[in-house]
mmCIF file of the N, C-alpha and C atoms, coordinates in Angstrom:
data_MODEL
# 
_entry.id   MODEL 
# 
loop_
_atom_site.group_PDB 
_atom_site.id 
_atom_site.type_symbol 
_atom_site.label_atom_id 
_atom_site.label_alt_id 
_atom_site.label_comp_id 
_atom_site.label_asym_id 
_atom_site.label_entity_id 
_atom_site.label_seq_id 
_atom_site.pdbx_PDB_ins_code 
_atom_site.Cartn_x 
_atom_site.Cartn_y 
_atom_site.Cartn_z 
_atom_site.occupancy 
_atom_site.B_iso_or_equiv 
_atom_site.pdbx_formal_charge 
_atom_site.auth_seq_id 
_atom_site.auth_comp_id 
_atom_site.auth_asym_id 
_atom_site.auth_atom_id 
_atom_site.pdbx_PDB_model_num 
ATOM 1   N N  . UNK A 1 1  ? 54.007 89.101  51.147 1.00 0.00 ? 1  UNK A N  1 
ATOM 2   C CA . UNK A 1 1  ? 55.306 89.441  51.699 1.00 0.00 ? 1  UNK A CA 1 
ATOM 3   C C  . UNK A 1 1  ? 56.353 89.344  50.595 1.00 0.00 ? 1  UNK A C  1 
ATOM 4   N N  . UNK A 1 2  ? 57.164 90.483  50.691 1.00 0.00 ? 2  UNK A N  1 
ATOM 5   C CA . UNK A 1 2  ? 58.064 90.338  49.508 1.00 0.00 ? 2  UNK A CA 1 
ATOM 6   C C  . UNK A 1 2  ? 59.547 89.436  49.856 1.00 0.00 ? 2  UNK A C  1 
ATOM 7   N N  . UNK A 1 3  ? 60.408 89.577  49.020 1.00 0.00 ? 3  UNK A N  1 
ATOM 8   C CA . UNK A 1 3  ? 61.527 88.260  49.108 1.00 0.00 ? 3  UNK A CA 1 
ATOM 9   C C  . UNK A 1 3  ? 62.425 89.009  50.405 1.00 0.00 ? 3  UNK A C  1 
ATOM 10  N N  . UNK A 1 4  ? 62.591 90.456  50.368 1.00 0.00 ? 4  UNK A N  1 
ATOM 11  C CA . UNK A 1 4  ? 63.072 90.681  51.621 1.00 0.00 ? 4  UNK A CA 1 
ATOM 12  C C  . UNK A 1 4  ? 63.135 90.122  52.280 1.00 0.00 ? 4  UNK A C  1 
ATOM 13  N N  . UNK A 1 5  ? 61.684 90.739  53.201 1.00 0.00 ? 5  UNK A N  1 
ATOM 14  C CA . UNK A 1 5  ? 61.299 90.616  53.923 1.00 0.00 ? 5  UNK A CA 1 
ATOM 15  C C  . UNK A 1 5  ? 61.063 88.951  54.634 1.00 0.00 ? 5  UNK A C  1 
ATOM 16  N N  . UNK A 1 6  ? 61.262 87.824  53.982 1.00 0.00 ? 6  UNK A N  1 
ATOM 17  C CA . UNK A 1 6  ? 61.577 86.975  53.999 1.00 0.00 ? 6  UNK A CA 1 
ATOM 18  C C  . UNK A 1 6  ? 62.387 86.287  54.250 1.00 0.00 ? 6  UNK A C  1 
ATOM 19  N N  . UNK A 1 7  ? 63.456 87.280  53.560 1.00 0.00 ? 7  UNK A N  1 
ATOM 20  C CA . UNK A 1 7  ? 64.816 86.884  54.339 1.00 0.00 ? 7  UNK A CA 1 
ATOM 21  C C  . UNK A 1 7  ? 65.170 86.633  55.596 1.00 0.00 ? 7  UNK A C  1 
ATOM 22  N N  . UNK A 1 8  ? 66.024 85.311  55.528 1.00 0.00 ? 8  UNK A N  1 
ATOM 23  C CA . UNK A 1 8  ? 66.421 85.119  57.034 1.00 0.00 ? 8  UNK A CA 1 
ATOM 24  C C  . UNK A 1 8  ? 68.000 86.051  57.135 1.00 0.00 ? 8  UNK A C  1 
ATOM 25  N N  . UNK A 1 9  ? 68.047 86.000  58.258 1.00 0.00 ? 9  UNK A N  1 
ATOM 26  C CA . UNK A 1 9  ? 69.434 86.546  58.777 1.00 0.00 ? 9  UNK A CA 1 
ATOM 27  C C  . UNK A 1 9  ? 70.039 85.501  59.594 1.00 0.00 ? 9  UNK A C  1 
ATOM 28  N N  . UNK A 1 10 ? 71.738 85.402  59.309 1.00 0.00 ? 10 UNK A N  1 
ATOM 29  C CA . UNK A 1 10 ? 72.555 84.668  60.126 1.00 0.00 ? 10 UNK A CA 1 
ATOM 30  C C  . UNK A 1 10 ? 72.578 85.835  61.558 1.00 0.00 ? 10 UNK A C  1 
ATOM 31  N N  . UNK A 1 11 ? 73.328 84.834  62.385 1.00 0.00 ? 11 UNK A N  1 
ATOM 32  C CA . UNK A 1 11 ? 73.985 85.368  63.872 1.00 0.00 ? 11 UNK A CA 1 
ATOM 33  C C  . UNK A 1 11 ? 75.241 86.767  63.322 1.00 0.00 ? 11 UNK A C  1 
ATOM 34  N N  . UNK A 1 12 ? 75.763 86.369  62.700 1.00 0.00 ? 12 UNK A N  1 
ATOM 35  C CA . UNK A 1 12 ? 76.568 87.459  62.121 1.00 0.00 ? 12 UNK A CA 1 
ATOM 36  C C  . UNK A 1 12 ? 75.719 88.886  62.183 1.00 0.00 ? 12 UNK A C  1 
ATOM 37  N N  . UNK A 1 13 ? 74.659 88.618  60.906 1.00 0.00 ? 13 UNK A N  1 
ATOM 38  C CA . UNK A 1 13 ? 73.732 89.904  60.693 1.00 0.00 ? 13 UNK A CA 1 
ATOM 39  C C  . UNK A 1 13 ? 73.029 89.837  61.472 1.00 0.00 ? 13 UNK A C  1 
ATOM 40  N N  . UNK A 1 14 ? 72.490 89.728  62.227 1.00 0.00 ? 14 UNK A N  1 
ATOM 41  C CA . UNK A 1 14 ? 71.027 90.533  63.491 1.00 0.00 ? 14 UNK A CA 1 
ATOM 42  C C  . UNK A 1 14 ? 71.514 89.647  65.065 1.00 0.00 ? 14 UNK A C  1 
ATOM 43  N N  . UNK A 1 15 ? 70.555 90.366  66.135 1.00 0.00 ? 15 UNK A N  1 
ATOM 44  C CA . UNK A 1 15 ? 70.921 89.892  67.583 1.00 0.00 ? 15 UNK A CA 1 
ATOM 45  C C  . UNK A 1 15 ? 69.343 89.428  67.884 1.00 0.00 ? 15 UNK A C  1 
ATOM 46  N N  . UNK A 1 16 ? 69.438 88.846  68.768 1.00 0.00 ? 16 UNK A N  1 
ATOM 47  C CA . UNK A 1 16 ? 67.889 88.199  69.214 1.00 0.00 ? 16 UNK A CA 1 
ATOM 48  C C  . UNK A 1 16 ? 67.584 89.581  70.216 1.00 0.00 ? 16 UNK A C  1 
ATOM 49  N N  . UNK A 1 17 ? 66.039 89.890  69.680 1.00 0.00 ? 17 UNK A N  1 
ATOM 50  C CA . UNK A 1 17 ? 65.238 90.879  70.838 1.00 0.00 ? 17 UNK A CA 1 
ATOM 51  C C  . UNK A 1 17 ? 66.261 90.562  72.144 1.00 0.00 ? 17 UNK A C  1 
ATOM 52  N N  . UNK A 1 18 ? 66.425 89.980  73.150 1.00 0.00 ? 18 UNK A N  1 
ATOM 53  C CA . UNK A 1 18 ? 67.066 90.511  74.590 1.00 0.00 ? 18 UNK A CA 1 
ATOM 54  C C  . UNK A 1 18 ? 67.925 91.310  74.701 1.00 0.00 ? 18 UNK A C  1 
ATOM 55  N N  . UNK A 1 19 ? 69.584 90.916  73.387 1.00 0.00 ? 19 UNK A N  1 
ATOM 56  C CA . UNK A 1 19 ? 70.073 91.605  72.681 1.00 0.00 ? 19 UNK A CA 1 
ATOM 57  C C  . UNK A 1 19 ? 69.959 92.783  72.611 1.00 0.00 ? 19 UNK A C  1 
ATOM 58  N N  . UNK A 1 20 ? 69.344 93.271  71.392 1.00 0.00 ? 20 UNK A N  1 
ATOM 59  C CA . UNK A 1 20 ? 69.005 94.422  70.837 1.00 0.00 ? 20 UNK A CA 1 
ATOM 60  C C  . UNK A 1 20 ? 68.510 95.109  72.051 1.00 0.00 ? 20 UNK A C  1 
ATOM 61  N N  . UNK A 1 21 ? 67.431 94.558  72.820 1.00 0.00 ? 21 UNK A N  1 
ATOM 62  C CA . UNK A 1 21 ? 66.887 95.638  74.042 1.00 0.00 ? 21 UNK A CA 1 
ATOM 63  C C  . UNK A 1 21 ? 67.968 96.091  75.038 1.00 0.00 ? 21 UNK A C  1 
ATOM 64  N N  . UNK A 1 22 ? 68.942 95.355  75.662 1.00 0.00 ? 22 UNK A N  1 
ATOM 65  C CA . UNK A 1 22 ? 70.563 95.631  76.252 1.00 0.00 ? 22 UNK A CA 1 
ATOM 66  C C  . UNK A 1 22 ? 70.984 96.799  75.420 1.00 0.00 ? 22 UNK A C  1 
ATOM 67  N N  . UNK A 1 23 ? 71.104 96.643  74.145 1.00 0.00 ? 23 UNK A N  1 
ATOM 68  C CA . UNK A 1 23 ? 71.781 97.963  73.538 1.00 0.00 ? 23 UNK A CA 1 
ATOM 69  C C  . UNK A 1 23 ? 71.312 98.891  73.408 1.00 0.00 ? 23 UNK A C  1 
ATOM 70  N N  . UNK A 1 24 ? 69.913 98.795  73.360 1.00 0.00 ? 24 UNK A N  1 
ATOM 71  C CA . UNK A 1 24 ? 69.248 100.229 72.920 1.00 0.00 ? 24 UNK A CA 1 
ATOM 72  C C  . UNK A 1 24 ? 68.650 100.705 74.445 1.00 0.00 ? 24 UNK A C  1 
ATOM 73  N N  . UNK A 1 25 ? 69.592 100.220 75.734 1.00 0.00 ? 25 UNK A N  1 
ATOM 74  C CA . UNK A 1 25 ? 68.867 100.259 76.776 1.00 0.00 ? 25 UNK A CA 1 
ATOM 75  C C  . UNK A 1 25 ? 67.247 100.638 77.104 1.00 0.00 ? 25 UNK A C  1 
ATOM 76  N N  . UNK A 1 26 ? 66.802 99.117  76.775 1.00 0.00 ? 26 UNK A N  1 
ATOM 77  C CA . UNK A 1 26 ? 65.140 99.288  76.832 1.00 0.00 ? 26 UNK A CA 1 
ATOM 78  C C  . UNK A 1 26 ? 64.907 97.969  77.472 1.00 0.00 ? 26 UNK A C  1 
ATOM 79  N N  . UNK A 1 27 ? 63.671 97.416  77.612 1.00 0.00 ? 27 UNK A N  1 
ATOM 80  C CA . UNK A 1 27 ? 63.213 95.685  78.241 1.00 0.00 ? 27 UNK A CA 1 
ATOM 81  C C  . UNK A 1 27 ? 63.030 95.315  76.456 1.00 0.00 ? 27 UNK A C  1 
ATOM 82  N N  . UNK A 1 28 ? 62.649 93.912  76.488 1.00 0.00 ? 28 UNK A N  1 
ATOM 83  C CA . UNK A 1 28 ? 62.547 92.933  75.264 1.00 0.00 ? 28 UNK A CA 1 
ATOM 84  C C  . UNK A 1 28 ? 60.634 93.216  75.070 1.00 0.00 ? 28 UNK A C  1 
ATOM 85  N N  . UNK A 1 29 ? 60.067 93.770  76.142 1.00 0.00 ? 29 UNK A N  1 
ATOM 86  C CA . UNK A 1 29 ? 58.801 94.169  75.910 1.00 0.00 ? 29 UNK A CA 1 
ATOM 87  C C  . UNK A 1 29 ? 58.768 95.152  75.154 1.00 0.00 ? 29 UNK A C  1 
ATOM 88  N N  . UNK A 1 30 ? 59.708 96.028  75.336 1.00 0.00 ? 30 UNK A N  1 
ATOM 89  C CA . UNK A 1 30 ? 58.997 97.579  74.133 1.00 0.00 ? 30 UNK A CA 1 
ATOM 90  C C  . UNK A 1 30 ? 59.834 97.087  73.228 1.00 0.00 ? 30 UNK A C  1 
ATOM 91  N N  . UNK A 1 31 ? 61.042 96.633  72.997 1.00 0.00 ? 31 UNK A N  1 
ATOM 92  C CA . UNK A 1 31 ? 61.603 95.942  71.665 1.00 0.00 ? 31 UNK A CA 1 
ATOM 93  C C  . UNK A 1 31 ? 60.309 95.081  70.577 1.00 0.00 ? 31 UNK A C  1 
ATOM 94  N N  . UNK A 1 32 ? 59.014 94.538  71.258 1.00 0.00 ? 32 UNK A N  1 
ATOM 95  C CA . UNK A 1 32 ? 58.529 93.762  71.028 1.00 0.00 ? 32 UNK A CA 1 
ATOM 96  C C  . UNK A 1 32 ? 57.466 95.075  69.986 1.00 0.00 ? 32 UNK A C  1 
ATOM 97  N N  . UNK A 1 33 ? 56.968 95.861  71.321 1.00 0.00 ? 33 UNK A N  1 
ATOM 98  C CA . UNK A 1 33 ? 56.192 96.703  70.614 1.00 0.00 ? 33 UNK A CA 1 
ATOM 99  C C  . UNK A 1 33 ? 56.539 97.591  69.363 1.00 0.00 ? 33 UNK A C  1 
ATOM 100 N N  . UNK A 1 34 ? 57.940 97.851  69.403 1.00 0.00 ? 34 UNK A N  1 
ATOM 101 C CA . UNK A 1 34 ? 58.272 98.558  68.404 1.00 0.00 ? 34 UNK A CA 1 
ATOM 102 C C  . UNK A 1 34 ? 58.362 97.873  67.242 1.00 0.00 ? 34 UNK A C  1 
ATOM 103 N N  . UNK A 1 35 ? 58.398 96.678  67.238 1.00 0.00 ? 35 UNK A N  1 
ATOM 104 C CA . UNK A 1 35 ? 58.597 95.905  65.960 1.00 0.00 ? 35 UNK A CA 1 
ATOM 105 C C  . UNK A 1 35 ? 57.316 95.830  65.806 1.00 0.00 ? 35 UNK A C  1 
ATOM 106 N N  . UNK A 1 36 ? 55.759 95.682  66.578 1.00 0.00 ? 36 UNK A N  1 
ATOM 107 C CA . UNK A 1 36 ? 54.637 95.109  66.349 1.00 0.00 ? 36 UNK A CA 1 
ATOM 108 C C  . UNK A 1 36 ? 54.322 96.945  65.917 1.00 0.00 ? 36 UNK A C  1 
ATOM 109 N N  . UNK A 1 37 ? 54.853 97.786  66.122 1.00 0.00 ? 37 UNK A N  1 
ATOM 110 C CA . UNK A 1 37 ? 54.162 98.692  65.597 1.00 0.00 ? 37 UNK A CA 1 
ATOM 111 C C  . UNK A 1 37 ? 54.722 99.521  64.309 1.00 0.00 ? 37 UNK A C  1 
ATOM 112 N N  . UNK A 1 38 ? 55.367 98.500  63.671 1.00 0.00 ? 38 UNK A N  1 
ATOM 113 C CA . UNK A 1 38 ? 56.494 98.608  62.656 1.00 0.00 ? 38 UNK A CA 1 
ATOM 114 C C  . UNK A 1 38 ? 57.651 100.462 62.714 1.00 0.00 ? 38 UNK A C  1 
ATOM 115 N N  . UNK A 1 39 ? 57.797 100.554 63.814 1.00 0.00 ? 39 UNK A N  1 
ATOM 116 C CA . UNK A 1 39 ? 58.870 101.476 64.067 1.00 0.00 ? 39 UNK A CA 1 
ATOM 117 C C  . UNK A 1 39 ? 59.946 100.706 64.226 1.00 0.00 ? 39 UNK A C  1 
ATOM 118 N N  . UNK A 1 40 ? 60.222 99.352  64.502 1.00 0.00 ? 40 UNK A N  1 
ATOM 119 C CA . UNK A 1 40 ? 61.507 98.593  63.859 1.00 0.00 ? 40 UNK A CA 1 
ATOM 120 C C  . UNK A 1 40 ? 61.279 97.602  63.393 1.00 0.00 ? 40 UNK A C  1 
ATOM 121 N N  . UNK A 1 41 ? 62.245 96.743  62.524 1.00 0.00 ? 41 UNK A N  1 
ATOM 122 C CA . UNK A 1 41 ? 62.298 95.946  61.700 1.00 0.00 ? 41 UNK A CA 1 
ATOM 123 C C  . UNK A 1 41 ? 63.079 94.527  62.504 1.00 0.00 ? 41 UNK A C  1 
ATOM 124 N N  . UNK A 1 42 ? 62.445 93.613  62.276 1.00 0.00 ? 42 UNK A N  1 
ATOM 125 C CA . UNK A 1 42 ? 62.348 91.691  62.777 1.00 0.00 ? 42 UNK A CA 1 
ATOM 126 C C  . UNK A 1 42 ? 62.387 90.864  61.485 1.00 0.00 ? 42 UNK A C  1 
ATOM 127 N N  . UNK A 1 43 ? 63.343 89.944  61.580 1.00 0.00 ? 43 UNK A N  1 
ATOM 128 C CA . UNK A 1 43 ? 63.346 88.857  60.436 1.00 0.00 ? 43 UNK A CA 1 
ATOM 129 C C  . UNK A 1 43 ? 63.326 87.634  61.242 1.00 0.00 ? 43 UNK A C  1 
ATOM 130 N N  . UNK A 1 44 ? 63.382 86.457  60.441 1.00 0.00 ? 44 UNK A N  1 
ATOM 131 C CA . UNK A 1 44 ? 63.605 85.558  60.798 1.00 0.00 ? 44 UNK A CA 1 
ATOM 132 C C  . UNK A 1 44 ? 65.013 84.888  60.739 1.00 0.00 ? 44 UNK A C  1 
ATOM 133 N N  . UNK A 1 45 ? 66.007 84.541  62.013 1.00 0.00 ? 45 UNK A N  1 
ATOM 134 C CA . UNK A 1 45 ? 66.953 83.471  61.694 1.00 0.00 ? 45 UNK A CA 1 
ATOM 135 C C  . UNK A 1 45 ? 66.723 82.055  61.581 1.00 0.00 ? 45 UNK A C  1 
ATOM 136 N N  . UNK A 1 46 ? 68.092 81.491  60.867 1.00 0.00 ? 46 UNK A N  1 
ATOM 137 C CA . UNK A 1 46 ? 67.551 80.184  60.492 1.00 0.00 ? 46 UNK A CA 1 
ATOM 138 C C  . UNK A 1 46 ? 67.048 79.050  61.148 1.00 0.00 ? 46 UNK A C  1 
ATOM 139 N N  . UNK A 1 47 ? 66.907 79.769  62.370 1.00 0.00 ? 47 UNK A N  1 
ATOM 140 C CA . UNK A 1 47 ? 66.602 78.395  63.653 1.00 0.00 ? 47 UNK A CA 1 
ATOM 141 C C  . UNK A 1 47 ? 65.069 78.957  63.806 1.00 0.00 ? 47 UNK A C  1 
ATOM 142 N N  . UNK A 1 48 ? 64.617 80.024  63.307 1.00 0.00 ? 48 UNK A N  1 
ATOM 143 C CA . UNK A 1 48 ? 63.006 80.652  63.289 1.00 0.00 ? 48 UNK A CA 1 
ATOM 144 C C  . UNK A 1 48 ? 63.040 81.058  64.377 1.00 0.00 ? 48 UNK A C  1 
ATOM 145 N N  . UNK A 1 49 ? 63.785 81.897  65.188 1.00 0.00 ? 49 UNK A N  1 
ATOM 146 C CA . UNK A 1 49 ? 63.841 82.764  65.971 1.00 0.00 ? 49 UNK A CA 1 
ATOM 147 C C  . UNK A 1 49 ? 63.286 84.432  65.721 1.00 0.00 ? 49 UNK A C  1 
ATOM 148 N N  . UNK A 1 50 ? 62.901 85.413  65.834 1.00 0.00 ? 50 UNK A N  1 
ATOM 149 C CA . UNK A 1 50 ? 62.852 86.611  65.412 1.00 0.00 ? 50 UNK A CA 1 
ATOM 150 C C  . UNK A 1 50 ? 64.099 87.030  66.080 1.00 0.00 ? 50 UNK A C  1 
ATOM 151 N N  . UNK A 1 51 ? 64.879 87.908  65.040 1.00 0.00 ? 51 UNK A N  1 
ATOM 152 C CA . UNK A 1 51 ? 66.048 88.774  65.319 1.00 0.00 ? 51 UNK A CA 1 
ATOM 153 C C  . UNK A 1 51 ? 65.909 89.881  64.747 1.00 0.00 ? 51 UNK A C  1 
ATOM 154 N N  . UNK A 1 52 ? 66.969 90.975  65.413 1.00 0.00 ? 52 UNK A N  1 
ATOM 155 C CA . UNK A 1 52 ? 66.643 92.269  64.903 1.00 0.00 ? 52 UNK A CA 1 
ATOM 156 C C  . UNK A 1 52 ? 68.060 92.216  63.967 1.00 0.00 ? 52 UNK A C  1 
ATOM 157 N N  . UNK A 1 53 ? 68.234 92.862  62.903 1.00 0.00 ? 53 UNK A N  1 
ATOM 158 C CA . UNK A 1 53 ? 69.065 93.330  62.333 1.00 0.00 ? 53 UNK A CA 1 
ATOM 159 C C  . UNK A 1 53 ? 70.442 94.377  62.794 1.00 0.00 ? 53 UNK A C  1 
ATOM 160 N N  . UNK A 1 54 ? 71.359 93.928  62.857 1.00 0.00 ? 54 UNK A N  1 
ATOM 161 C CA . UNK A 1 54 ? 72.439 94.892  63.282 1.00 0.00 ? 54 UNK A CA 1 
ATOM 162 C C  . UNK A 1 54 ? 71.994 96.360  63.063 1.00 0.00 ? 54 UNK A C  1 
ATOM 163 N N  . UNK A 1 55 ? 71.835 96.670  61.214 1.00 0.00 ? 55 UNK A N  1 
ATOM 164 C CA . UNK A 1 55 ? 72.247 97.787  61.136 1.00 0.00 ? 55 UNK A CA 1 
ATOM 165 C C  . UNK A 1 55 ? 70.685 98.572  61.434 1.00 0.00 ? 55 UNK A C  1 
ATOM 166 N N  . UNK A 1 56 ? 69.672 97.590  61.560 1.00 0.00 ? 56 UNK A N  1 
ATOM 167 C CA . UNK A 1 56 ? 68.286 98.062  62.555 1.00 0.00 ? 56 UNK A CA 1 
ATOM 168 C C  . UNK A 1 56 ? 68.762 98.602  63.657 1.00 0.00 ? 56 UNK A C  1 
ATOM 169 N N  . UNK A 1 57 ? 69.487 97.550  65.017 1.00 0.00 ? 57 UNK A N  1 
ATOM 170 C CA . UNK A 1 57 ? 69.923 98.463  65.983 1.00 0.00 ? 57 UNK A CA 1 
ATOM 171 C C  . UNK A 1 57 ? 70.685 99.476  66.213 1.00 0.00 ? 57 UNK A C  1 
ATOM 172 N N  . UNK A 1 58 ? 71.419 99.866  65.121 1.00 0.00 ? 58 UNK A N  1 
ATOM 173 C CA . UNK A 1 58 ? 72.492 100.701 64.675 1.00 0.00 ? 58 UNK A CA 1 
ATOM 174 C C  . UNK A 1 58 ? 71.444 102.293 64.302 1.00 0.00 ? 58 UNK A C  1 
ATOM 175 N N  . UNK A 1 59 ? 70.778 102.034 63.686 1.00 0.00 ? 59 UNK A N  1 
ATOM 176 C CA . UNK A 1 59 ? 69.457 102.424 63.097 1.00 0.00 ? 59 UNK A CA 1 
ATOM 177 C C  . UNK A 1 59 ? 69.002 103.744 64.124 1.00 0.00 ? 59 UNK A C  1 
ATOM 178 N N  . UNK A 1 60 ? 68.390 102.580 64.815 1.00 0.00 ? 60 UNK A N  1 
ATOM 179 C CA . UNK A 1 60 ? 67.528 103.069 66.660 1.00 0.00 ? 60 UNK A CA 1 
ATOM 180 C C  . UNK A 1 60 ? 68.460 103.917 67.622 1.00 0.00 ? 60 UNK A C  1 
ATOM 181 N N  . UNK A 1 61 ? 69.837 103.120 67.522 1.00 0.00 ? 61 UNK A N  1 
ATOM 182 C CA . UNK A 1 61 ? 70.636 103.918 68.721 1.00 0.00 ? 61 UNK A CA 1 
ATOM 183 C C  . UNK A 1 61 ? 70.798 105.599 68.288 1.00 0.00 ? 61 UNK A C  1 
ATOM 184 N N  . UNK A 1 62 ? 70.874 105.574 66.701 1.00 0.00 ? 62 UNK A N  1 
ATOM 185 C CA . UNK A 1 62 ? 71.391 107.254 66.313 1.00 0.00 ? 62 UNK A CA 1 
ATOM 186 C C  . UNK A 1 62 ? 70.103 107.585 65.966 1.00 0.00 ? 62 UNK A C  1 
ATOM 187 N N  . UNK A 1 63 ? 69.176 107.427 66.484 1.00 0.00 ? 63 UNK A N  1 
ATOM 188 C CA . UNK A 1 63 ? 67.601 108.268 66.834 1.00 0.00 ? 63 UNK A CA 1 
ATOM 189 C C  . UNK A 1 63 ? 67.731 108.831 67.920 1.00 0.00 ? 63 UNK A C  1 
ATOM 190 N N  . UNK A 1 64 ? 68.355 108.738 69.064 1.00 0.00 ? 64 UNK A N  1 
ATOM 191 C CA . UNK A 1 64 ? 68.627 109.181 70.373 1.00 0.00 ? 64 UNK A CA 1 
ATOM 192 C C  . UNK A 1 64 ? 68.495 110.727 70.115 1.00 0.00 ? 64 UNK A C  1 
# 
């Protein structure tokens, strides 16, 4: 794994999966799949939560 990808993200930069699924009006289940099927991108915040990245959901919404 590279240093990226490693990177954690604050609350500032990314929303927790329930989050992100509210905005991209979807459930936290296909939020789940899309990250497990790397069509979106998950980091870790510093509490070791998986979060999605703002400009990830930003990303997804202008795929519409």
């Amino acid at each position: 794994m590279d240093e990226q990808q490693d990177a954690r993200l604050t609350e500032a930069e990314a929303v927790t999966i329930p989050q992100a699924a509210r905005t991209l009006g979807l459930d936290d289940y296909t939020v789940y799949t899309l990250i497990q099927r790397e069509r979106a991108q998950a980091r870790l915040s510093p509490s070791g939560e998986f979060v999605v990245p703002k400009d990830e959901v930003n990303r997804l919404l202008k795929k519409d």
